[in-house]
N, C-alpha and C positions, 0 to 999 in steps of 0.2 A: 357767599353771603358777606357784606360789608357791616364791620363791625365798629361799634360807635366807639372813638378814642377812649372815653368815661370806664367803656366794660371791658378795655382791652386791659385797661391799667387797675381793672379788680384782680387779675388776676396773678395768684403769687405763687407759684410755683417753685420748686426746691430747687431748678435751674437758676432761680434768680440770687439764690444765696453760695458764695463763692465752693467751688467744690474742692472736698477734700483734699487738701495736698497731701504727694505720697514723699517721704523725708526720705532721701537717701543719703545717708551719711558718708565722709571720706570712706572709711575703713567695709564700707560694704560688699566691694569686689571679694577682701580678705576672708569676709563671714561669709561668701557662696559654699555650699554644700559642693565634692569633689562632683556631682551628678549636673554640676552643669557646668562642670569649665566647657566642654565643646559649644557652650554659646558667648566664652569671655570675648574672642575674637571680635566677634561680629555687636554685641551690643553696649560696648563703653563710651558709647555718646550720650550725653545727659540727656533727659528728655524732660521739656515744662509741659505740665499740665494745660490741657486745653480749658482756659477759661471763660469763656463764650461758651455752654453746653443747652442752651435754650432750643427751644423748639425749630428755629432759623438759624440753622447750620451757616458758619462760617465760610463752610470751606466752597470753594468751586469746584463744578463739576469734575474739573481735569485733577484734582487732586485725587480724585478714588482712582486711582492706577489702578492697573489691572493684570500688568503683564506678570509674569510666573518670575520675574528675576530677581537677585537677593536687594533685598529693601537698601535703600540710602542711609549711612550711619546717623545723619540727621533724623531720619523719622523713626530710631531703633527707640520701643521702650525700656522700662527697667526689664533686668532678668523677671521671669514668671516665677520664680521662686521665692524674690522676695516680697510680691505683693499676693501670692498665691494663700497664705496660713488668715491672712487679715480679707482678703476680699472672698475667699470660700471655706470658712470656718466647716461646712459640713463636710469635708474633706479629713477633717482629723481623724487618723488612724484608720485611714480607708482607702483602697485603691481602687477607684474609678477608670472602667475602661469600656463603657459603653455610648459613648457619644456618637456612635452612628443611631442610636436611637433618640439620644437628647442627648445635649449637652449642657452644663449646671449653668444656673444663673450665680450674679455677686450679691454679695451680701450689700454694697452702696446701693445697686439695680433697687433691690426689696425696700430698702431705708428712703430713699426719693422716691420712689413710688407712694408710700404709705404717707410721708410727707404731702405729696402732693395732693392726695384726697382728703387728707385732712386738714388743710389750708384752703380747698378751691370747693364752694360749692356746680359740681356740673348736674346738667339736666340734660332729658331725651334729645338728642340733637333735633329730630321733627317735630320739638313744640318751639314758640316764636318767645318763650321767655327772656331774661338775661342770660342765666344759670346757659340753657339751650343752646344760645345761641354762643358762648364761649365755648362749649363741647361743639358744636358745630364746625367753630370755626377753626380750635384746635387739630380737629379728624383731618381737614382740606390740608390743612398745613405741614402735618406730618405723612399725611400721604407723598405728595409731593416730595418730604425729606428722604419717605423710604424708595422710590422712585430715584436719587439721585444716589442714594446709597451704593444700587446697583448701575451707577452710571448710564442710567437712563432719564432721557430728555422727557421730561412733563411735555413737550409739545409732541411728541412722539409716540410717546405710550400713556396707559391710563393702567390705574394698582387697583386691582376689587379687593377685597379683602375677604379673605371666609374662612371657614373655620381650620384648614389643613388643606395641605396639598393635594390628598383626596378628595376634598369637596372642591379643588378648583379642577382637576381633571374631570369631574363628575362635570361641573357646572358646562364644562368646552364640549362633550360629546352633547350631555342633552341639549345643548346651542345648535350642532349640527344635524343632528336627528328633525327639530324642528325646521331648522333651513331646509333641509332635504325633503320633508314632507309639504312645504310650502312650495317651493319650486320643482318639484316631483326629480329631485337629482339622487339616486341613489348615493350612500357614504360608501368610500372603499377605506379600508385602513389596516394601516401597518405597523409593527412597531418590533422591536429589537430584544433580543432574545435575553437581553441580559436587564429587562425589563423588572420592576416593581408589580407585582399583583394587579396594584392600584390602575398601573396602563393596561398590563394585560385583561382585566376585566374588561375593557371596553369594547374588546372584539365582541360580545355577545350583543350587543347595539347593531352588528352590522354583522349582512350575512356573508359580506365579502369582506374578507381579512387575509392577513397572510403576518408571518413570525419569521424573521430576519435572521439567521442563525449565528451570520458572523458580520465582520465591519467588513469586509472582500464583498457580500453580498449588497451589503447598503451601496458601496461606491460601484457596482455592476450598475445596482438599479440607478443611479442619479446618472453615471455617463452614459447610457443608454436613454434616458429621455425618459424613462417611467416605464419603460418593458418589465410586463409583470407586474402593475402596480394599477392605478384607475384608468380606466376606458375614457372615450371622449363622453360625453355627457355624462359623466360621474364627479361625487366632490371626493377630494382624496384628504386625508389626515396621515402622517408617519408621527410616529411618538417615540422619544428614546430616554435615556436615564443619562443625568451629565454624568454620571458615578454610579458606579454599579453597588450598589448598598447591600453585596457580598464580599465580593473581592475588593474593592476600593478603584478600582481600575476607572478613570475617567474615557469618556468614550470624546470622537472628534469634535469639537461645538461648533465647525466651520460646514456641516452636513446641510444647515437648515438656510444660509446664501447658497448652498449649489444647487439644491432641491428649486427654490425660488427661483433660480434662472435657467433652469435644465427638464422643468416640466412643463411642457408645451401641449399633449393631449387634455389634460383638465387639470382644474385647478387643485394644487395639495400643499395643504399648509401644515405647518412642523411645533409638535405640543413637546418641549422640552420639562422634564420634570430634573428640578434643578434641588429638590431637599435635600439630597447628601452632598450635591456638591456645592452648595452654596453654604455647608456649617463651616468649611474650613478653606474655602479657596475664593479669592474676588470673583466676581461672576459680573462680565463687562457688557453690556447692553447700550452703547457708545455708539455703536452705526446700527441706526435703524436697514437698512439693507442687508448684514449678514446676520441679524440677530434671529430670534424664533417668531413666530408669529405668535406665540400663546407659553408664556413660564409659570409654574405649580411649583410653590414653595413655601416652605414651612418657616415660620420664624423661631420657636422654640430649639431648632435643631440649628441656628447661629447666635443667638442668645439664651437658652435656657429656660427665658420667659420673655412676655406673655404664648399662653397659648393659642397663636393663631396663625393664620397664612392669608396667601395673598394669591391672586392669577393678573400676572400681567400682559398688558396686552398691546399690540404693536396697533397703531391706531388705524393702520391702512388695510389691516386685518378685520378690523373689529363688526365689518357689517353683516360677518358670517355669524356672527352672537346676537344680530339684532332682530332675527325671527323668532326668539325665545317664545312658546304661548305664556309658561307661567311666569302670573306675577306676585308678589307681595306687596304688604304695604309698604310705603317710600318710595314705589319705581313709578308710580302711574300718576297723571294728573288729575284725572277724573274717568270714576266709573258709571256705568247703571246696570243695580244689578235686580231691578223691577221690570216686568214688562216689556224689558231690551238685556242684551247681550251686547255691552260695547264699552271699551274704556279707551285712552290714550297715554299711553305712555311716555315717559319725559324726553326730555330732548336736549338735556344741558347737555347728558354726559355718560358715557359708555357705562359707570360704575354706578350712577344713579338708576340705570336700569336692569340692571344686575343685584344690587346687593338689596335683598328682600328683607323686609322687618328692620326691626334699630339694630345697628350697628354694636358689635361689642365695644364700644368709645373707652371703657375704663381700660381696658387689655389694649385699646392702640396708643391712650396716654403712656403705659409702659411702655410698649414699643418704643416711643420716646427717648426716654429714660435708659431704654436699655441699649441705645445706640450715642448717647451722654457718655455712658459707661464702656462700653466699647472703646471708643476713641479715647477716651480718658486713662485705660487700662494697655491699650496695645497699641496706642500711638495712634496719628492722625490719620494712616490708611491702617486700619484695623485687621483686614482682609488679607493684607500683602503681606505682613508681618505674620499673621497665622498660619496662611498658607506656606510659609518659612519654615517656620517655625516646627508646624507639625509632620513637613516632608524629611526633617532630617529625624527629629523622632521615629520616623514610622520604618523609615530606613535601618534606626538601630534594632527597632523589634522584631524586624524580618531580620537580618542577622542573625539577631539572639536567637532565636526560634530556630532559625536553620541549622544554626549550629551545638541545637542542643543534643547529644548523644547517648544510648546506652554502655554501657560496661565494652557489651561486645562491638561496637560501632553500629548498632543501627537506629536512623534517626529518629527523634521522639516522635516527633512532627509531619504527618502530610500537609505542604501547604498549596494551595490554590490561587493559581494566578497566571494572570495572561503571559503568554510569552513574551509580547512585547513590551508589559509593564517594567518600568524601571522605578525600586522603591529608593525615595531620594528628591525623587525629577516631580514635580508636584503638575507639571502639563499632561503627564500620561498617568500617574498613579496617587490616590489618596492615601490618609493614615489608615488604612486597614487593612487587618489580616484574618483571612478566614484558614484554619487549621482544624485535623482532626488529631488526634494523640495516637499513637499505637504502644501495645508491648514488646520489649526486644525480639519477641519473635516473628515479629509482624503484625499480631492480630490487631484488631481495633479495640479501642477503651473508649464505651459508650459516650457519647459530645455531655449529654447530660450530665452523665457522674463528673466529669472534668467541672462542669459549670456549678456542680454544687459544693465540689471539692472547693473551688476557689469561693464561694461566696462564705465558705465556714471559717475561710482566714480571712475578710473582708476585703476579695478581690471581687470585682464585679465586673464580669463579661456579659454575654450573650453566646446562647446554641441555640440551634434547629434549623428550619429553613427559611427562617427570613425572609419569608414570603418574596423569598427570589426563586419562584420556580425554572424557569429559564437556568438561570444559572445554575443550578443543584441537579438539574438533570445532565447539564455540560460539563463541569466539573469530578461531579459522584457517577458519572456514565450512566447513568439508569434511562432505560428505553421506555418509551409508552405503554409497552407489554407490561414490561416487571411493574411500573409504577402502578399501571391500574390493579396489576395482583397484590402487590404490597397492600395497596386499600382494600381491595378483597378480602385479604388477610388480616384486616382489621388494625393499618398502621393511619395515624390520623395525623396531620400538624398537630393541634391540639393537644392530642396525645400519642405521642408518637412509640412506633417501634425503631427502637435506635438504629438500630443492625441485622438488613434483613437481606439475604440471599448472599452474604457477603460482604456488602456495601454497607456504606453509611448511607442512613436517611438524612443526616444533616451535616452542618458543622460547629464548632466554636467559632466565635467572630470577638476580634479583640480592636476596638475601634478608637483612637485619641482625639484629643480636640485642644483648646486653644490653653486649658490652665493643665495640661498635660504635664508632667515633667520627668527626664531621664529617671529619676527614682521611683513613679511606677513602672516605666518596664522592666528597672532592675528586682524590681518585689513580684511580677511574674515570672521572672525568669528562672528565680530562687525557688518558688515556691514548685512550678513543673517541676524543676531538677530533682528537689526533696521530694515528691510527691511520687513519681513514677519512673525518674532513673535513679534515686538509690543513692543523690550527692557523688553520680558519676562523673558530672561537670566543675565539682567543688576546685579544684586548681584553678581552675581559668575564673569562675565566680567567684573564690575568694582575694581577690585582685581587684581592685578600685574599676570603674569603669574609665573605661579612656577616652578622650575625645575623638568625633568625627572628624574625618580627615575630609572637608567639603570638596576640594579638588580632586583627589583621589578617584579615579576609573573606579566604577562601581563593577563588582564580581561577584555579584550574588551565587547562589549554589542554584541546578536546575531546579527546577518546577513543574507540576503536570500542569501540563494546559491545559484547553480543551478538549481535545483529541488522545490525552493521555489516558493510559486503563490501569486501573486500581488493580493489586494483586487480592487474589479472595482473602478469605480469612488466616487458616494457619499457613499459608505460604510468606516464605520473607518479603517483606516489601523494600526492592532497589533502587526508591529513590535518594538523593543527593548522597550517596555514598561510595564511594570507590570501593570496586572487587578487593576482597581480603584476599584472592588467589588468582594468578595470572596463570595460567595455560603455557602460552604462547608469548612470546613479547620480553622486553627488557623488563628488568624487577624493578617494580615500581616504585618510587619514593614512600618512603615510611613519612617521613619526615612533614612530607606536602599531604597525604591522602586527608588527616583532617585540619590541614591546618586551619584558623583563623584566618578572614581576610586583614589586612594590617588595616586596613580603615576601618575594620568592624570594634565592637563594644569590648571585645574581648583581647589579650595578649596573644599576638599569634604563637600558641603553642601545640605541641599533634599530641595525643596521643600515644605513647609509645607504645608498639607493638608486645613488647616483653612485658608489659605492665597488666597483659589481660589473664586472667584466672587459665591457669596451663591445663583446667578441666574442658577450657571450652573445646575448643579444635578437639579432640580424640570422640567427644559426645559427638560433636554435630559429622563427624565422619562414622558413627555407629548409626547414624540415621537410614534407614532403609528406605531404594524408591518406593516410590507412590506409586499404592496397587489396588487398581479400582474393587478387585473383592475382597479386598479389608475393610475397604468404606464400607462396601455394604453389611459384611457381618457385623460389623459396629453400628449400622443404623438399623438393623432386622428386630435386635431385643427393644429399642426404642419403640420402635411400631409395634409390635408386639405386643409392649405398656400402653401405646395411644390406642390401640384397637380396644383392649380390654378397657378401659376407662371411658373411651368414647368411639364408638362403630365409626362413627365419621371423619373424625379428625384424619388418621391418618393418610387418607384419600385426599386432606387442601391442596396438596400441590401438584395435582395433576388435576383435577378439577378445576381449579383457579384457572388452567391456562385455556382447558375446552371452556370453560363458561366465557373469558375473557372473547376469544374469536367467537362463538356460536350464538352467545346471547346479546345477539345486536341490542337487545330494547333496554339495557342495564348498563349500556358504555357510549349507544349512539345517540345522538339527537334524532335519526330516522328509526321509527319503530320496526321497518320493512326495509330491511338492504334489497339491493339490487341483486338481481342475477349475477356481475360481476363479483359483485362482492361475496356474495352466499359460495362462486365456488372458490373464490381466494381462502376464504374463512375455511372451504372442508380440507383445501389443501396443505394449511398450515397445521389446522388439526390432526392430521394422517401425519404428517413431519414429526410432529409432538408425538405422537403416538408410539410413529417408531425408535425415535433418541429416547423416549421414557423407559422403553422397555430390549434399549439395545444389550444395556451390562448384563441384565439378566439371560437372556436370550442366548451371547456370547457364551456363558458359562454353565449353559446345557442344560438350562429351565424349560420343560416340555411345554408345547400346545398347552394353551391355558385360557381360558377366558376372562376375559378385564372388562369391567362394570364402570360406566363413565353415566354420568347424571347429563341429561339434554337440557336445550330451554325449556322444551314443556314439561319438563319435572321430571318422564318416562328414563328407561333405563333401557340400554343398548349393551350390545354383547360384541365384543370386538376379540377375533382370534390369532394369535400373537401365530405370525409367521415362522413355522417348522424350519423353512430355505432357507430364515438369515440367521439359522444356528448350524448350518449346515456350511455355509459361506464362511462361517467367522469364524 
């Protein structure tokens, strides 16, 4: 829309008035807190504020770098510390550590904002007023800015805007659903295991789907040519997460150019959801030919505010959106909805036919404002400096964590992470850490109680499962059996059972973002230590933090990956810890078993062996093995309480698992299995049967009858084999 000079110059905007300068005086290196000398190095180049903050960005395209490499001392801003107490006042006396869910807005973001609507009057962008038509024309202009933000060409792509990353995923399947039902092309789709809810929902759109378990299996399917993936006359979609919004682990972003030229049976185009990894990493949309065909990203989770998102969209892609049936007001040029069945829809532009009803235009004026403030706060690449920024933090608090210990050596910490992430390296891993705690003896300490422990000292994490099912099931090893019995058992996300068959149902997740600073990780790391080992760690903690040593070979301590198996409950758990006793072999260093890594947060110091309570060793050698008829006389008077209290209870876990196989119509979407399946089902059942009632059996329990519940409610009698007490 061409806007008359007259209405362009009504309008006054808080960009027009010069932006706050931030003062940094001589003597300000000397007043840094000791929690960030490891960024003195890297940021003593002055930085001027960018004074052009208007709505038409200065900068060109090629200045939103994107590569993952340490920023230019020219575009280093101030330390984050000292514009951090003035730009997020809500921070005082509070340790924020959830920025994988949001990250905070500035306090400047809020003050121009409200400025700006109290200065400008705007109207509906689809009325032809004045007021209108400067919101109009405002929306066109900042779209374009946020398009460029992600180094994407306005001739290339087009920005819808909607409300969340989930309503732009939402928005791409039902695009394809209608394509497909217009050109009768069946959807196949796939998507990667370490998937968001939000993707994973989409499978139920399509009856052909398949779940990617590992990146081996994505690069099988792409060098193969789609083996395993859509048919010829089929439309294919693959979806994946830039960042897995559990572990932090960034997945390849080069999958969605090889998919593009390596799927020759039908077409399959690549829905990248880019919300966790676009709060703290550039996200480069520079070559239309390797980019995605379709990005779902959230704005609040790189600014803090407004709340909204955006689906962009590769232009050469976009005619797979254009079968949409529904429409709203704003897409269509003309309807009739008397007497006829017919409208036409616009035709300027990809997003005018997509975004249904008015525009939230006040939340995309902040958007605005809130990418003003960006660049104003962390320098003219905003992006590249964060993602700096928050890779070497994230690297001290995987450290911190790993190295945190009990009395007796074992670690506080199980943490989750791919094997190949390297915390530091910002191309393979983000700022987060998902952990669960345990007690020295191994057990687990519920994710919850950890999460409320810390909110009572005003630390704030995040626990549960993070609607990363995919990854919770990879991680926490839980098979589709146990999980459907968990629920059985009445474990819900919503209201979860923490700890059930030994496992954790979920994790803590400790996430940082761009006003992060070394001093929160040093207030979690104090506050675990006090909290559940006892100020075991207090030598090394009471010690200043040290700086990163950026050069430094990274040597993190192992990690379960995904293929790693949790120890049950009261068994020790021997993750990142050296044997206390060698067998066989040279004697092992004292000295190194816990040392510090010298680049880490801490003084490398061990441990000393002589220092631990001369009660432990002689206890933990009075431990008797494990003798499966102790367990049971310790679980006998339990049942024996559950029976008398409730006839049924006692029987859940063996019933959970015959209902799990036999009651097709409560776990299948087919009400009537198959013959194959009906006998797979009785033969897993017989299996169950006989491991339920092996211990007993073994230890000369007679011929007995066991009462098992069917699906038609009827009760069966099943006679526990005389033979295999006779064998064993």
């Amino acid at each position: 829309m061409d806007i008359p000079a007259h209405i362009l110059d009504a309008v006054h905007t808080s960009s027009d008035q010069s932006p706050p300068k931030r003062i940094k005086s001589i003597s300000a290196a000397s007043r840094r807190s000791p929690n960030s000398a490891h960024f003195s190095s890297h940021y003593q180049a002055p930085f001027t504020p960018v004074d052009d903050v208007s709505s038409e960005s200065d900068l060109e395209p090629e200045d939103y770098a994107t590569d993952y490499t340490t920023p230019d001392s020219s575009e280093m801003p101030d330390d984050v510390e000292e514009f951090r107490d003035r730009e997020y006042p809500q921070l005082k006396g509070k340790t924020y550590m959830d920025h994988g869910g949001t990250t905070l807005y500035a306090k400047s973001l809020v003050e121009e904002f409200s400025a700006d609507l109290i200065s400008n009057l705007y109207g509906n962008p689809h009325s032809a007023s004045t007021p209108s038509a400067l919101a109009g024309h405002r929306v066109d202009t900042i779209r374009d800015r946020a398009l460029r933000f992600f180094n994407a060409d306005p001739e290339h792509f087009d920005l819808v805007f909607v409300a969340n990353a989930t309503a732009a995923i939402k928005l791409v399947i039902d695009c394809f659903k209608d394509h497909a039902a217009a050109s009768n092309t069946p959807v196949w789709y796939g998507y990667h295991k370490d998937a968001h809810t939000s993707l994973v929902g989409v499978r139920e759109s399509t009856k052909m789907h398949r779940c990617f378990a590992t990146d081996e299996e994505v690069d099988i399917w792409i060098n193969s040519g789609g083996l395993g993936g859509p048919r010829a006359r089929q439309l294919g979609l693959f979806a994946y997460p830039g960042q897995s919004n559990m572990t932090g682990r960034r997945l390849p972003l080069n999958w969605c150019g090889r998919i593009r030229k390596s799927m020759h049976k039908a077409a399959t185009y690549t829905l990248l959801d880019a919300a966790a990894l676009a709060s703290t990493a550039p996200l480069d949309l520079s070559d239309p030919a390797t980019a995605p065909d379709f990005t779902a990203l959230s704005f609040y989770k790189i600014f803090g505010f407004p709340n909204i998102g955006a689906l962009i969209v590769r232009k050469d892609s976009a005619h797979v959106l254009d079968s949409r049936k529904y429409f709203g007001g704003g897409t269509v040029d003309m309807i009739i909805a008397v007497n006829d069945t017919w409208h036409a829809k616009k035709e300027t532009s990809l997003h005018d036919r997509l975004e249904d009803g008015t525009l939230p235009f006040h939340s995309i004026f902040a958007l605005d404002h809130a990418m003003n403030v960006h660049e104003r706060l962390y320098g003219p690449n905003p992006m590249k400096f964060i993602s700096h920024h928050t890779a070497q933090l994230g690297k001290q608090l995987y450290d911190s964590l790993s190295n945190l210990k009990h009395s007796n050596g074992m670690p506080l910490c199980r943490i989750y992470k791919d094997d190949s992430a390297i915390y530091g390296d910002p191309s393979v891993q983000g700022a987060t850490v998902a952990f669960n705690a345990q007690h020295a003896n191994g057990s687990l300490i519920p994710y919850e109680d950890v999460e409320e422990a810390a909110d009572d000292q005003g630390i704030f994490v995040r626990s549960g499962s993070l609607c990363n099912p995919g990854g919770m099931a990879t991680y926490l090893n839980w098979s589709p059996a146990e999980m459907k019995a968990a629920y059985a058992a009445g474990h819900r996300c919503s209201n979860p059972t923490q700890i059930m068959l030994g496992k954790p149902t979920g994790v803590v997740r400790v996430s940082l973002g761009a006003m992060s600073v070394a001093a929160d990780v040093h207030t979690l790391i104090r506050f675990l230590d006090d909290a559940y080992c006892n100020g075991a760690n207090q030598v090394r903690l009471s010690k200043s933090l040290l700086p990163l040593s950026l050069s430094a070979p990274l040597s993190p301590p192992a990690s379960p990956g995904p293929n790693s198996t949790l120890s049950p409950l009261n068994i020790p758990h021997a993750l990142h810890v050296p044997s206390l006793h060698h067998s066989n072999g040279p004697t092992p260093d004292t000295a190194g078993s816990n040392k510090i890594p010298e680049d880490g947060v801490w003084e490398a110091t061990a441990l000393p062996q002589q220092s631990l309570p001369p009660t432990i060793e002689p206890e933990r050698a009075k431990n008797p093995p494990f003798n499966p008829q102790d367990y049971i006389n310790m679980r006998k008077p339990w049942e024996e309480e559950m029976r008398k209290q409730n006839p049924q209870s006692y029987q859940v876990g063996m019933e959970i698992k015959v209902r799990e196989t036999e009651d097709a119509s409560m776990f299948s979407r087919n009400p009537t299995p198959s013959v194959k399946a009906r006998k797979f089902g009785r033969s897993v059942v017989n299996l169950l049967r006989t491991k339920s009632h092996f211990a007993d059996s073994r230890y000369g329990t007679t011929d007995a009858d066991v009462t098992f519940t069917t699906p038609a409610g009827t009760s069966k009698k099943c006679l526990a084999l005389s033979t295999l007490t006779e064998k064993h």
